[in-house]
C-alpha positions as CSV (number, residue, x, y, z in Angstrom):
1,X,-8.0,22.1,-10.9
2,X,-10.9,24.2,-11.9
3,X,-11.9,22.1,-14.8
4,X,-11.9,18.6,-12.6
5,X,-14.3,20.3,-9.9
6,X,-16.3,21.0,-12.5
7,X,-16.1,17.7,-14.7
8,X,-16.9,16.0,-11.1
9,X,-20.1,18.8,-10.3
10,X,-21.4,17.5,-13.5
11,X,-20.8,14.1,-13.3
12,X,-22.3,14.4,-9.4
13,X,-25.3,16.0,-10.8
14,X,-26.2,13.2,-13.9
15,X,-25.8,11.1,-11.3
16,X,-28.0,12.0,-8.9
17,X,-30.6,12.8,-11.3
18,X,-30.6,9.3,-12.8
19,X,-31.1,8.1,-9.4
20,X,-34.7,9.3,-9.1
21,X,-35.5,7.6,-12.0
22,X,-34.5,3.9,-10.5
23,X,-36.1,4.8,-7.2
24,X,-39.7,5.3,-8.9
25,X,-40.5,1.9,-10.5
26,X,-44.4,2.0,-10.3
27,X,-47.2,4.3,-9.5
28,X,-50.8,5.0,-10.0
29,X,-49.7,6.6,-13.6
30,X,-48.1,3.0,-14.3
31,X,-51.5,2.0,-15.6
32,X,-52.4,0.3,-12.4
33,X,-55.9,-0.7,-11.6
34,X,-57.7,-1.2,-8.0
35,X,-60.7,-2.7,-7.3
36,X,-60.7,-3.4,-3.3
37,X,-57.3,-3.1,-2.9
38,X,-54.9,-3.0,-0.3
39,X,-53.3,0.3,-1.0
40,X,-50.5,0.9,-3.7
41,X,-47.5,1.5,-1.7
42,X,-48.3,-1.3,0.9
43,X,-49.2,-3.7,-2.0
44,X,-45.7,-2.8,-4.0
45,X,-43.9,-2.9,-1.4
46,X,-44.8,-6.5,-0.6
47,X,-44.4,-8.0,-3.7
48,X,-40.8,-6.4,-4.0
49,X,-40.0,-8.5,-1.1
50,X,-40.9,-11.7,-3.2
51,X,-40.1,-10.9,-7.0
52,X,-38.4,-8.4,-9.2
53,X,-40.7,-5.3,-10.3
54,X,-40.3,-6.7,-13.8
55,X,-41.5,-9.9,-14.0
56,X,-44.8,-11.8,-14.4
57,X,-44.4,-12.7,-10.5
58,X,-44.7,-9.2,-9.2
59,X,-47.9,-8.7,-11.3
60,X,-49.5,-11.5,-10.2
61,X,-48.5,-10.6,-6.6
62,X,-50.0,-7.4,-7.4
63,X,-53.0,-9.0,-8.6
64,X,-53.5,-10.6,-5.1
65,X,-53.1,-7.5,-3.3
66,X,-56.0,-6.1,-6.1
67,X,-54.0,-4.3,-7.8
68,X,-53.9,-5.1,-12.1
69,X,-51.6,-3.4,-14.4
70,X,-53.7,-2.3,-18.2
């Protein structure tokens, strides 16, 4: 009994650490760029609504919002 609490602590634990990683897609440290821009949480948050994080659409809805990716 002890050793399938434990397999499901650890298991609970990789888990929830590999969460944070898909929650943070892009930041400042992402190599984006503003130049009058409407700021960077606003601006990603609006272009999730319209294109996956990955593709050329959300950079160029970035761009729009002033934000460029190096």
């Amino acid at each position: 009994m002890k050793r399938i609490l434990l397999t499901a602590a650890l298991i609970a634990a990789g888990l929830s650490t590999s969460a944070c990683v898909t929650i943070i897609d892009a930041s400042h440290e992402d190599g984006w760029r503003a130049k009058a821009a409407t700021p960077f949480n606003e601006a990603r948050d609006l272009c999730r609504e319209t294109a996956d994080v990955h593709s050329p659409a959300f950079e160029t809805c970035m761009a729009g919002q002033g934000w460029t990716r190096d």
